[in-house]
VMD Tcl script that draws the C-alpha trace (Angstrom):
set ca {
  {2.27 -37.50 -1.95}
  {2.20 -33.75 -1.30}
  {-1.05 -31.87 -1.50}
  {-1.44 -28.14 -1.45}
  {-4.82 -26.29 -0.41}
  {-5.01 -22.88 -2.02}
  {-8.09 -20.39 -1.63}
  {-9.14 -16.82 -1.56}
  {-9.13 -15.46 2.27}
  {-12.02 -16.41 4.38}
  {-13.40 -19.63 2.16}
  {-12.52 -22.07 4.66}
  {-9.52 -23.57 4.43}
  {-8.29 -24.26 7.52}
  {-11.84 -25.38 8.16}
  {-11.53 -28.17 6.01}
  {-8.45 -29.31 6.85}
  {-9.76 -29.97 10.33}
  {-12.38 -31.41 9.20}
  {-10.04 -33.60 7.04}
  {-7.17 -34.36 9.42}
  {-8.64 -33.97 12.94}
  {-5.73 -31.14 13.52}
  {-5.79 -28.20 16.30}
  {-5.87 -25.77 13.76}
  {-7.84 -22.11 14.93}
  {-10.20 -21.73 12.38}
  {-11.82 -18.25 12.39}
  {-14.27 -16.41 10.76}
  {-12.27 -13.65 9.54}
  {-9.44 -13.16 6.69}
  {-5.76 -14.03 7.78}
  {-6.08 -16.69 10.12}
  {-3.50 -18.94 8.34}
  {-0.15 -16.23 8.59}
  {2.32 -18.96 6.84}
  {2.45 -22.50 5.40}
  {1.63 -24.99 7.77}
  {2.75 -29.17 7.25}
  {0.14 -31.54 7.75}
  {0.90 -35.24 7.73}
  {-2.59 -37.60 6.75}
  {-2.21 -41.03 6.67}
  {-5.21 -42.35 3.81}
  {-4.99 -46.23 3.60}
  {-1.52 -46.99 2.94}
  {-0.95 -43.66 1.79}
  {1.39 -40.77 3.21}
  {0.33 -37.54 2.21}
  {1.88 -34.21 3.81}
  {-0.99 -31.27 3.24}
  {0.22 -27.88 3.10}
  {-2.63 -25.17 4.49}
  {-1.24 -21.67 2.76}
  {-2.60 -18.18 3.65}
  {-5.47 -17.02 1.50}
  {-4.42 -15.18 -1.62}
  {-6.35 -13.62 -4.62}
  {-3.58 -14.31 -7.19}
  {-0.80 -16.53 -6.71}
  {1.69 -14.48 -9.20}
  {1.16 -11.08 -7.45}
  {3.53 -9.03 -5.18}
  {3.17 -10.29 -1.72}
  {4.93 -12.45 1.42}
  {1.60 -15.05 1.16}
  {2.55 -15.04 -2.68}
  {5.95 -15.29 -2.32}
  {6.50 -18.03 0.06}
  {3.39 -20.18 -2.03}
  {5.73 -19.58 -4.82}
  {8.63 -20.80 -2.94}
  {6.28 -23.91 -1.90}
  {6.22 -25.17 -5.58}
  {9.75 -24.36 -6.14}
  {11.31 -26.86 -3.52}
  {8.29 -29.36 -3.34}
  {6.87 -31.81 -6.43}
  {3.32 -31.12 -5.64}
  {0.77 -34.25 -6.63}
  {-2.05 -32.25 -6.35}
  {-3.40 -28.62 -6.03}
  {-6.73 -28.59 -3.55}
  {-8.91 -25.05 -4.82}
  {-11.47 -24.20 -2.18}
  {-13.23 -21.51 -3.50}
  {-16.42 -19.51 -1.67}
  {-19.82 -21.41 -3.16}
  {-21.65 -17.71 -2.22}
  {-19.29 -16.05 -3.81}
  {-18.10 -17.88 -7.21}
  {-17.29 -15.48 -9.80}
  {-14.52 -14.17 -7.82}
  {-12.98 -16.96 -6.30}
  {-12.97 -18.59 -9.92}
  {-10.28 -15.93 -11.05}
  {-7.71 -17.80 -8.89}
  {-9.18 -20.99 -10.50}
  {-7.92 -20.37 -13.74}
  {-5.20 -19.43 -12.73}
  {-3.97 -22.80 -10.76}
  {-5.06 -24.74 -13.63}
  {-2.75 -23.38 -15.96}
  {0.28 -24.60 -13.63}
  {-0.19 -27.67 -15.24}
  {-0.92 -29.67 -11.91}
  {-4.01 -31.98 -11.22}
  {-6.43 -29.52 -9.29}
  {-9.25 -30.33 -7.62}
  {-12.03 -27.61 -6.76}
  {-14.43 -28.19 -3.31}
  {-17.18 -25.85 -3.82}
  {-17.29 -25.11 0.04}
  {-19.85 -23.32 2.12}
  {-21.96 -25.01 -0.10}
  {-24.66 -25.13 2.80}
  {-24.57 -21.42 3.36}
  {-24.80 -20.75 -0.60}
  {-28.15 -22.79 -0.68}
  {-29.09 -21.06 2.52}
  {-28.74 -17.88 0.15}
  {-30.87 -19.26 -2.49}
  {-27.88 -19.78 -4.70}
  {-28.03 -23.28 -6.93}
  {-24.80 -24.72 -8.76}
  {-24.24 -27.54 -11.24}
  {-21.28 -29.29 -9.57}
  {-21.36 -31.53 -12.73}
  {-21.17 -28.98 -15.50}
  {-18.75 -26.95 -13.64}
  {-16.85 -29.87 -13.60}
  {-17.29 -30.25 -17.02}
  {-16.25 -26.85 -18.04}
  {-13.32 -26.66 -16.32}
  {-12.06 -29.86 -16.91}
  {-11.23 -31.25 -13.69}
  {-13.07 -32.57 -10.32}
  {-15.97 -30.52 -8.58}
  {-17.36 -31.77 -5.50}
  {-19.56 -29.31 -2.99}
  {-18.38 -29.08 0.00}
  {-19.38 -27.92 3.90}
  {-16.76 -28.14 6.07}
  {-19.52 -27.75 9.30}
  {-21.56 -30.53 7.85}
  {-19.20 -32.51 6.32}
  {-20.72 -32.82 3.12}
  {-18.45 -34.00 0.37}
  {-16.02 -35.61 2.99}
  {-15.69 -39.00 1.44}
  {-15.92 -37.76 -2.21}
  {-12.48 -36.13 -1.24}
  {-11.08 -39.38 0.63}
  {-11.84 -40.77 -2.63}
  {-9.97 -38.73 -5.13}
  {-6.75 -38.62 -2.68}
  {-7.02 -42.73 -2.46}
  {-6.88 -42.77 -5.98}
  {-4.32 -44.89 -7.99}
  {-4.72 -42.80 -11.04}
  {-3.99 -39.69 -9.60}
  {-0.34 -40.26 -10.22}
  {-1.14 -41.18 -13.32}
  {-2.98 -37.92 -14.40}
  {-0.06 -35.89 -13.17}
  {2.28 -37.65 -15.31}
  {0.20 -36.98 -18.40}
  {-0.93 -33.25 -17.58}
  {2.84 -32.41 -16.68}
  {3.24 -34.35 -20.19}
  {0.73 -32.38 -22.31}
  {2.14 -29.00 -21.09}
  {5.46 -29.97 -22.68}
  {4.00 -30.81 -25.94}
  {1.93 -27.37 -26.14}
  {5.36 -25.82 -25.51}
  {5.47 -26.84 -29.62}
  {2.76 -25.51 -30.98}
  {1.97 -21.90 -29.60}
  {-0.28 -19.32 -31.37}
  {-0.98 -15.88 -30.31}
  {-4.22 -16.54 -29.72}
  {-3.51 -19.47 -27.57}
  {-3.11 -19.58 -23.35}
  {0.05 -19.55 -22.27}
  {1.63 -23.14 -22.02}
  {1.24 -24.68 -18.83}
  {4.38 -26.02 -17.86}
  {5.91 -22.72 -18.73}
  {3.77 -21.01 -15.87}
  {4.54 -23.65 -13.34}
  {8.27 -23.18 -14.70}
  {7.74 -19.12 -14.03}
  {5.81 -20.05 -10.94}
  {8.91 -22.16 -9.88}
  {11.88 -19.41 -11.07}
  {10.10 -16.01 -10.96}
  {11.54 -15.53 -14.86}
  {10.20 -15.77 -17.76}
  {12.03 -19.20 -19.69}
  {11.12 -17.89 -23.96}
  {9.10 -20.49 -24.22}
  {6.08 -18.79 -25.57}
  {6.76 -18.61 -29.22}
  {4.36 -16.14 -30.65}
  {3.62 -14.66 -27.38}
  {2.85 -10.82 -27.39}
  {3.86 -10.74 -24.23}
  {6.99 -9.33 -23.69}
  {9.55 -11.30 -22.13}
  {9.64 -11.28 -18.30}
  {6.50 -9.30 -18.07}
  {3.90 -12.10 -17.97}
  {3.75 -13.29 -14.44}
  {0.60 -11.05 -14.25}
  {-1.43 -12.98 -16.94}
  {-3.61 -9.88 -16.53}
  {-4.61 -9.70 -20.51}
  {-5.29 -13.62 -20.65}
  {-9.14 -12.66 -19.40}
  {-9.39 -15.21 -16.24}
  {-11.96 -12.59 -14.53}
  {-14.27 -12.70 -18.05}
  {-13.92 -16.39 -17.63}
  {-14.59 -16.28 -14.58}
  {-17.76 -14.39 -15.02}
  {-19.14 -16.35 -17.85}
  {-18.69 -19.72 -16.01}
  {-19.87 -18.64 -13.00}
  {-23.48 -17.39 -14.76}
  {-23.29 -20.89 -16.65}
  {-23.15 -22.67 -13.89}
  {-24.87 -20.59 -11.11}
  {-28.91 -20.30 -10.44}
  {-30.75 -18.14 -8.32}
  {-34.09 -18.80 -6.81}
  {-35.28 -15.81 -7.52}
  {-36.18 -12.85 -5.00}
  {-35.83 -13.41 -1.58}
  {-36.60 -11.72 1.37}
  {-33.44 -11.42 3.21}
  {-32.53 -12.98 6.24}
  {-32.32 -11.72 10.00}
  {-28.28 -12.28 9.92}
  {-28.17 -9.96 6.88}
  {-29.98 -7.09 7.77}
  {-27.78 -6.96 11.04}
  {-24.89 -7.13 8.76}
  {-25.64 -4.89 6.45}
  {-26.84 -2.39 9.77}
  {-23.05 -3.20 11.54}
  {-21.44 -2.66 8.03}
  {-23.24 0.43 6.77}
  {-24.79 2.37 9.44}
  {-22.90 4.78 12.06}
  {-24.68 3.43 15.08}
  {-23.45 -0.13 13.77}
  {-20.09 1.13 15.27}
  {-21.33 2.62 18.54}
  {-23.45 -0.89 19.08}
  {-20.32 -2.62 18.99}
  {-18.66 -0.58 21.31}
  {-21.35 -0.54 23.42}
  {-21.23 -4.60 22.89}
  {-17.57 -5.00 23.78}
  {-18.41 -2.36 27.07}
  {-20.87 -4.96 28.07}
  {-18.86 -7.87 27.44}
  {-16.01 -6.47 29.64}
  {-18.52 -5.86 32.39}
  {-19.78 -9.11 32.16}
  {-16.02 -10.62 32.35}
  {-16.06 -8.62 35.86}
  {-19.31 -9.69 37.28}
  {-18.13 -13.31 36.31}
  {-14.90 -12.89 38.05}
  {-16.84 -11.35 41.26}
  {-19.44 -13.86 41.48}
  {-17.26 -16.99 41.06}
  {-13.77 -15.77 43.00}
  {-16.20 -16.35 46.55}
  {-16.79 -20.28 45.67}
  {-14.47 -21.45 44.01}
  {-12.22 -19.70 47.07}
  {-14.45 -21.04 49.40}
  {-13.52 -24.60 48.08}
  {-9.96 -24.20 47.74}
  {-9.67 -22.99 50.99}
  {-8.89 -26.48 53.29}
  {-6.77 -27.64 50.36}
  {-4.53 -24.71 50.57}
  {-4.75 -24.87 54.12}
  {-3.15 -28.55 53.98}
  {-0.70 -27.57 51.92}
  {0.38 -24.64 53.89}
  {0.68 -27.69 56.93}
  {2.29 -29.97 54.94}
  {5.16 -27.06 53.70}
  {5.90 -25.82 56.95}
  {6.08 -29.44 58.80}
  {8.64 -30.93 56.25}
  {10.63 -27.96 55.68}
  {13.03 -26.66 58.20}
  {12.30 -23.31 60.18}
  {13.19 -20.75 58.47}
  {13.22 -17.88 55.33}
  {12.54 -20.86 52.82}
  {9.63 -22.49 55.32}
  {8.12 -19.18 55.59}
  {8.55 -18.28 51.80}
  {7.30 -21.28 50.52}
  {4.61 -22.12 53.09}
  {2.48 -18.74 52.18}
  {3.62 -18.67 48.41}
  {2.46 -21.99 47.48}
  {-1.09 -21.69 49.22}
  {-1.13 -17.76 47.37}
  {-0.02 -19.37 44.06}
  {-2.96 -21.64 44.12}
  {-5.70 -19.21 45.30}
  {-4.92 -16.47 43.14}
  {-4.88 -17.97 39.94}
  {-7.53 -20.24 40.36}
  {-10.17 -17.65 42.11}
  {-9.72 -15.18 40.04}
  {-7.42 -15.70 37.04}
  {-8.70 -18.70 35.96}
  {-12.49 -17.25 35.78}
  {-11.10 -14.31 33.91}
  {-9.33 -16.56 31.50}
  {-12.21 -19.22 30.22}
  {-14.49 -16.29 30.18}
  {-12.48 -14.09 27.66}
  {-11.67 -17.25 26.14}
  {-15.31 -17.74 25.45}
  {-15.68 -14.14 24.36}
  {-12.86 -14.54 21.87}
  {-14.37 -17.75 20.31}
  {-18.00 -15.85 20.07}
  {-16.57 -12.78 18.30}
  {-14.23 -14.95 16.07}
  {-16.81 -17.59 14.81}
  {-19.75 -14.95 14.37}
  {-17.77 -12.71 12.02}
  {-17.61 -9.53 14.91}
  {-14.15 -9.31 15.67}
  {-12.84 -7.84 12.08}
  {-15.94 -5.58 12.53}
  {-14.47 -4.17 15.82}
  {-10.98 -3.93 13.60}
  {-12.78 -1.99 10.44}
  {-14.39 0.31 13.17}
  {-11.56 0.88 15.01}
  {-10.31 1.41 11.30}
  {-12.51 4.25 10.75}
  {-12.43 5.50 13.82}
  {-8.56 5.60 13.53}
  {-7.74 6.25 9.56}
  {-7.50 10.15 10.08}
  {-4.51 9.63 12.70}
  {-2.55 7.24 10.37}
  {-4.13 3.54 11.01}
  {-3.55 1.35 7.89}
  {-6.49 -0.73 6.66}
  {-3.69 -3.33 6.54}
  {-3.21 -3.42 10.21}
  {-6.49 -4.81 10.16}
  {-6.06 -8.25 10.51}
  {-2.59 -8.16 13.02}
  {-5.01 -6.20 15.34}
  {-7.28 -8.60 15.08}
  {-5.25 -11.59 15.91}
  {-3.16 -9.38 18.90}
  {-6.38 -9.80 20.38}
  {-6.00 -13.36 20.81}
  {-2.22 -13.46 21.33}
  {0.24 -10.82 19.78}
  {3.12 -12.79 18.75}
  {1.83 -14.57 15.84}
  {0.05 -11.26 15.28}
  {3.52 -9.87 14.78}
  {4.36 -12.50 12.65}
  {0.83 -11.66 10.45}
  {2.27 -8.08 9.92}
  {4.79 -8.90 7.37}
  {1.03 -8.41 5.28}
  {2.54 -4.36 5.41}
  {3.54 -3.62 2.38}
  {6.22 -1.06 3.29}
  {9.05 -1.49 6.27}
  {7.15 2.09 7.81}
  {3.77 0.58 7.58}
  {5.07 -3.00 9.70}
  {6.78 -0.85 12.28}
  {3.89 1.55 13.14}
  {1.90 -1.83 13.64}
  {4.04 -3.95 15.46}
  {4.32 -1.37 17.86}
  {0.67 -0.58 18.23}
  {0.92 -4.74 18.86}
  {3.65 -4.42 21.20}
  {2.59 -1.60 23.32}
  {-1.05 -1.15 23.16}
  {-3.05 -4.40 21.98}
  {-4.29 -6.82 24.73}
  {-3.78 -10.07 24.43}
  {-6.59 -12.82 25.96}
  {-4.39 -13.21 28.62}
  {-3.71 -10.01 29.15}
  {-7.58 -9.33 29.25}
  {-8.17 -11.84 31.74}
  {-5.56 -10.80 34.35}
  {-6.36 -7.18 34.24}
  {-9.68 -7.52 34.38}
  {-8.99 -9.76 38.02}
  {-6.96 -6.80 39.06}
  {-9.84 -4.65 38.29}
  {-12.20 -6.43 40.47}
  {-10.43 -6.93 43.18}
  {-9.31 -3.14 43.41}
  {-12.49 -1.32 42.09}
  {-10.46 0.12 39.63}
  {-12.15 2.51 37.19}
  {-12.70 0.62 34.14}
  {-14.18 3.73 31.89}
  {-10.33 5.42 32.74}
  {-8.88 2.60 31.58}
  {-10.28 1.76 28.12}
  {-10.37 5.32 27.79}
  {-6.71 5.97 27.92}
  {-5.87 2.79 25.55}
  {-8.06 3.97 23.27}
  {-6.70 7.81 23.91}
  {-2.78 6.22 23.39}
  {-3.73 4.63 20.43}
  {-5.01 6.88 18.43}
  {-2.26 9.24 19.86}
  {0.29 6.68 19.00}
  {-1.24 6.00 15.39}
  {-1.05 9.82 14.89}
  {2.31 10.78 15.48}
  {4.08 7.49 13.39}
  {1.90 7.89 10.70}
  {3.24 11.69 10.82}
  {7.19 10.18 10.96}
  {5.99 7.27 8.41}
  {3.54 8.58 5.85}
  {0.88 5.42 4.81}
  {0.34 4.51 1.67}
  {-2.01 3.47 -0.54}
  {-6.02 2.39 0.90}
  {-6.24 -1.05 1.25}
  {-9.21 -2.97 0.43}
  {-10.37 -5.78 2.75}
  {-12.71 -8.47 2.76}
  {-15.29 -8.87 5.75}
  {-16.73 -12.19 6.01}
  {-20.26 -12.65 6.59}
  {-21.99 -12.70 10.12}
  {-22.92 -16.43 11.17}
  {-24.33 -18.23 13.73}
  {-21.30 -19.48 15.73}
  {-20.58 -23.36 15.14}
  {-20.54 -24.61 18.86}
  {-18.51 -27.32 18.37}
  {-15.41 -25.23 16.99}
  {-16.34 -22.59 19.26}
  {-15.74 -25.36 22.01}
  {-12.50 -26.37 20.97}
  {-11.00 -23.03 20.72}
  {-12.12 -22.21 24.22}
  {-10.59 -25.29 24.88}
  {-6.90 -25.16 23.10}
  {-6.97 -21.08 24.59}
  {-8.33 -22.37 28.17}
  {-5.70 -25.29 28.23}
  {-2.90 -22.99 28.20}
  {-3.95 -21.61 31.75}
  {-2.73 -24.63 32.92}
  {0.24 -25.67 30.44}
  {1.09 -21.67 30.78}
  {0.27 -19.57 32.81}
  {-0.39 -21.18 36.35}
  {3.21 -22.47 36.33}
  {4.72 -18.87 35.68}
  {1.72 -17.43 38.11}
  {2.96 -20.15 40.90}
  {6.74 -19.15 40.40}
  {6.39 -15.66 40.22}
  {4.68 -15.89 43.56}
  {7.29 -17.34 44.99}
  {9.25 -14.86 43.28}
  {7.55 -12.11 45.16}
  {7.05 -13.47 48.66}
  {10.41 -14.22 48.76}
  {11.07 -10.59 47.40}
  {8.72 -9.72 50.61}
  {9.71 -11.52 53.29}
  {13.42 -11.19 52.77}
  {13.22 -7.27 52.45}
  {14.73 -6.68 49.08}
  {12.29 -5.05 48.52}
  {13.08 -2.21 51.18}
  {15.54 -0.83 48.61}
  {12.93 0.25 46.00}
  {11.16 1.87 49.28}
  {13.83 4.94 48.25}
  {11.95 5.08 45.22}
  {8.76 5.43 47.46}
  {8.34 10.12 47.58}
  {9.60 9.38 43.74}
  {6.50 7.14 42.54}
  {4.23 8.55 44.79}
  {5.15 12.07 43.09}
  {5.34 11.33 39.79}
  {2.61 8.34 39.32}
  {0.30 8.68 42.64}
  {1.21 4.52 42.94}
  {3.71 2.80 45.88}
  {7.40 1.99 44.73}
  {6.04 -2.06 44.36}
  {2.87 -1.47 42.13}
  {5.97 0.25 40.21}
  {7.92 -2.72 40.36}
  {4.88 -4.59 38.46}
  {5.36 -1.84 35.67}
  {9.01 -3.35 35.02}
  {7.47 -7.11 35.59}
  {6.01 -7.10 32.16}
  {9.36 -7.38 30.00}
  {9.27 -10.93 31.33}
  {5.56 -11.39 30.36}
  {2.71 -8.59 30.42}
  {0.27 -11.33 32.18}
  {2.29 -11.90 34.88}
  {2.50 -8.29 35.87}
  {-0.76 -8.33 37.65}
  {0.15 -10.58 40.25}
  {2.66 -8.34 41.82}
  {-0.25 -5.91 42.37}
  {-2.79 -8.92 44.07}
  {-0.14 -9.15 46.45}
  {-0.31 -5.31 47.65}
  {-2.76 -3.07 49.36}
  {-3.84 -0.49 46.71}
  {-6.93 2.12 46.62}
  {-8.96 2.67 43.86}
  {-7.17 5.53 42.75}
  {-3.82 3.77 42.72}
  {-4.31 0.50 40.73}
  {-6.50 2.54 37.89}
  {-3.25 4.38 37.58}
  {-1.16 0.95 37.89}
  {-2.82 -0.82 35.58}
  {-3.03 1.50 32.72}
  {0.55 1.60 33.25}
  {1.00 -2.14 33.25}
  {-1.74 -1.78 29.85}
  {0.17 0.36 28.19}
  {4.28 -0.69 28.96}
  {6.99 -3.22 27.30}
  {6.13 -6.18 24.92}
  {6.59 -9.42 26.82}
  {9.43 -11.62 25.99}
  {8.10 -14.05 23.33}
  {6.22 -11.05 21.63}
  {10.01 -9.40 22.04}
  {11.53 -12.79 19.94}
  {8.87 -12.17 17.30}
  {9.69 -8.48 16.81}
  {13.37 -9.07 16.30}
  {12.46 -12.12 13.91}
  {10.54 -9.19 11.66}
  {11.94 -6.01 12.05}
  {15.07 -6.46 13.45}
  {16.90 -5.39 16.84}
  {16.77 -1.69 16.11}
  {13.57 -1.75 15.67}
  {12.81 -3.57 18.89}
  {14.96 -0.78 20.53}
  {12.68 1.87 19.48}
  {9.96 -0.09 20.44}
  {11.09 -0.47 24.42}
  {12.01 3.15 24.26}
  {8.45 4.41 23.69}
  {6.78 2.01 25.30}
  {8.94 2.68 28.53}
  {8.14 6.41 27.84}
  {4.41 5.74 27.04}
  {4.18 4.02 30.13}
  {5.77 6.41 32.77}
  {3.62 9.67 30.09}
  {0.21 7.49 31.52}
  {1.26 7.16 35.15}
  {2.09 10.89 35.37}
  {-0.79 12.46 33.19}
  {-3.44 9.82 35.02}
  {-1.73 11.37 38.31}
  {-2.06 14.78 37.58}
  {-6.01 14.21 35.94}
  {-7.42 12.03 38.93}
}
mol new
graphics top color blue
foreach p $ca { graphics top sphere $p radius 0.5 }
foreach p [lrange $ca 0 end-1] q [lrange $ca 1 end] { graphics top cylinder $p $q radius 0.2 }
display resetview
């Protein structure tokens, strides 16, 4: 049995399929959090049903890679059943798409979801004569509550949902007889354009012309839409509105909305370093004998030498490092992340930057890739095929690839930052200063193109126990990740120490220290981050630097090459040429930084 969920952006999807399935699935509070088809295999009594989450979509027939590869979904799969969540707050609109899947000819079922929020908003529907109206199943539905749950287990259990496929799919070929003008278009011929992409001439009297009605623009689903919705939708009246929409409405409308949240995500950076400084002296403290007994235990059982030496003080460092002040860095932004995610803030901090950036050539579209580069950039590169133009997907893949942050990213620089006193204004500065540089000039070589029009969700009070598990899947991969690489690549760099290759970069030494103000190893970091940008930051722990020198170091190391997997992705969607250009400037952006930050401090 295959089951496909389908839903405007933001309604909860995902949502529900975790609460349906139990799967690790991110569910955010913003638009674009599902970036392809995903496979999901429940097992419902003796039933085997694969779900397939899609990517939220307003109309399944319009231009689009969401569109298109939905389309291509129903064209190699017989789907059983078509699961519409639509937005309970927000029903008129979400409706549109209703329509729309029920003239495929396929059993649909609508969950009326957020349905706890909606009555939170004073908003009353009749499940039943919604239900009624459209002809098919309506159960309300809260994905955080879990209201509606079993009604769903129900309908999928059924025996007779085979049955009512058979006889819809059966009833659309008979209408394919008897066709007026005035009629809907026959269902099985829209699953069958659905399916091809062509029109099949089925349409008898149709006044559309042939080919042209994928649109279904001039069939009225949006009046329909609107008259059901008022049939079936209730308000309680006036209301005086509550504390989580004023602060909306004062984020999305007013001026200082945008300062606040920069002044928000200052604060929440300084908080990631006074959490790194307060908890790098204990959990040292109680590392400290256990690295000192494996620093024993290395150089009793391994023979004098290079490799004792080597792996003796590596190990030990390996350990220390990542847990005293990596580790902190990591579950903290990882907390962060999940805060700003769940509560609806992080696509404010995109619109803003938005805003603040649409005069030097930042699409609107770019909107939600920035937002997930945040959390890690290579499915954020994936997300850009959203572009519409070839131009418009470059200019943000490399704003992904060059200047974005990822969590880990965040974490390790902001350890570096601590432990050097580096100037964290200089640093945020000159991101912000590249980007907006960087957005200027391609948007000058690429012109944009049309606005783009995107949905923010509303602000909510985070839902701890999601907010849990994503620090959880984001904090696991310290340990699945990142310690491994962090424990080789000090190994990689004591034994780049201790056996003095090292010495041959000191030629480079009068050459750094002229042109970037930084030693000929803090320059070595620079080049670490083709291999990953994270890891970059560990070549620095293991120097001596002032101030002075790892500001400039690490707004080098900020602002340099993609890292490897993000360097896979970018291939994958734009091509090898592209990727080219892409290590080009941000080899040149990087070195530009080191000397300008040189010459200014």
């Amino acid at each position: 049995m295959v089951i496909v969920i389908i839903g405007n952006p933001n309604v909860g999807k995902s949502a529900f399929l975790n609460r349906l399935s139990g799967s690790n699935i991110l569910v955010s509070n913003y638009p674009g959090t599902s970036t392809t088809i995903s496979a999901n295999p429940v097992k419902i009594g003796k039933k085997e049903i694969t779900i397939y989450d899609t990517p939220g979509i307003y109309s399944i027939f319009s231009e689009g890679e969401e569109q298109k590869a939905i389309r291509d979904l129903f064209a190699r799969e017989e789907v059983d059943l078509i699961l519409n969540i639509v937005d309970a707050s927000n029903l008129e609109r979400n409706l549109v798409l209703s329509y729309e899947l029920m003239d495929l000819g396929l059993p649909v079922l609508l969950l009326l979801n957020q349905i706890d929020r909606a009555r939170a908003l004073g908003i009353r529907i009749n499940g039943k004569l919604l239900s009624e109206l459209l002809k098919i199943p309506v159960i309300p539905f809260s994905a955080t509550t879990g209201e509606g749950l079993q009604e769903v287990w129900e309908i999928m259990e059924s025996p007779s949902l085979e049955k009512k496929d058979k006889a819809i799919k059966e009833e659309g070929q008979r209408n394919k007889e008897n066709i007026t003008r005035e009629n809907k278009p026959p269902q099985e011929c829209s699953l069958n354009e659905l399916r091809t992409g062509q029109c099949n001439g089925h349409c008898g009297l149709c006044s559309i012309p042939t080919g042209t009605c994928m649109s279904y623009a001039d069939w009225g689903r949006v009046e329909k839409a609107r008259t059901t919705a008022n049939m079936v939708s209730s308000s309680l009246g006036e209301r005086q509105k509550i504390l989580l929409e004023k602060t909306q409405t004062f984020f999305d409308s007013s001026p200082l909305g945008t300062l606040v949240l920069l002044l928000l995500a200052y604060l929440a950076f300084v908080l990631l370093l006074k959490f790194v400084a307060i908890s790098e002296g204990p959990i040292t403290a109680l590392l400290e004998p256990l690295n000192q007994s494996i620093e024993s235990f290395l150089s009793n059982i391994l023979p004098p030498g290079i490799i004792n030496t080597i792996l003796s003080k590596a190990v030990p460092e390996g350990l220390i490092i990542p847990f005293s002040i990596i580790m902190p860095a990591m579950l903290m932004v990882a907390c962060i992340m999940s805060l700003l995610e769940d509560s609806g803030l992080l696509p404010r901090y995109s619109v803003a930057l938005e805003r603040a950036g649409s005069f030097f050539g930042i699409s609107g579209e770019a909107i939600i890739p920035l937002s997930l580069g945040f959390g890690c950039r290579t499915p954020a590169i994936m997300a850009s095929r959203i572009m519409p133009t070839a131009s418009q997907r470059f200019i943000v893949v490399t704003l992904l690839s060059i200047v974005v942050p990822c969590a880990a990213t965040l974490g390790i620089l902001a350890s570096v930052i601590a432990a050097f006193q580096a100037s964290l204004p200089v640093i945020v500065g000159t991101m912000f200063v590249v980007l907006m540089l960087m957005g200027f000039i391609l948007s000058r070589l690429m012109p944009r193109e049309d606005a783009f029009i995107y949905e923010l969700p509303p602000l909510r009070i985070p839902l701890w126990s999601n907010v849990g598990k994503k620090i959880k899947m984001r904090f696991s991969g310290f340990f699945t990740e990142v310690l491994p690489l962090l424990l080789i690549m000090s190994i990689a760099v004591r034994a780049l120490l201790e056996s003095g290759f090292l010495e041959i970069f000191r030629t480079m030494e009068a050459f750094t220290r002229f042109l970037f103000g930084i030693p000929a190893e803090a320059f070595i970091a620079v080049l670490v981050t083709i291999f990953q940008r994270y890891l970059a930051p560990l070549v620095l722990l293991n120097l001596e630097l002032t101030p002075r020198e790892a500001t400039i170091a690490i707004s080098m190391i900020a602002l340099s090459l993609p890292c490897l997997p993000a360097m896979v992705m970018t291939v994958r969607e734009i091509g090898w040429g592209g990727l080219t250009k892409i290590l080009g400037l941000g080899f040149l952006t990087s070195c530009s930084v080191g000397i300008l930050l040189n010459l200014i401090l």
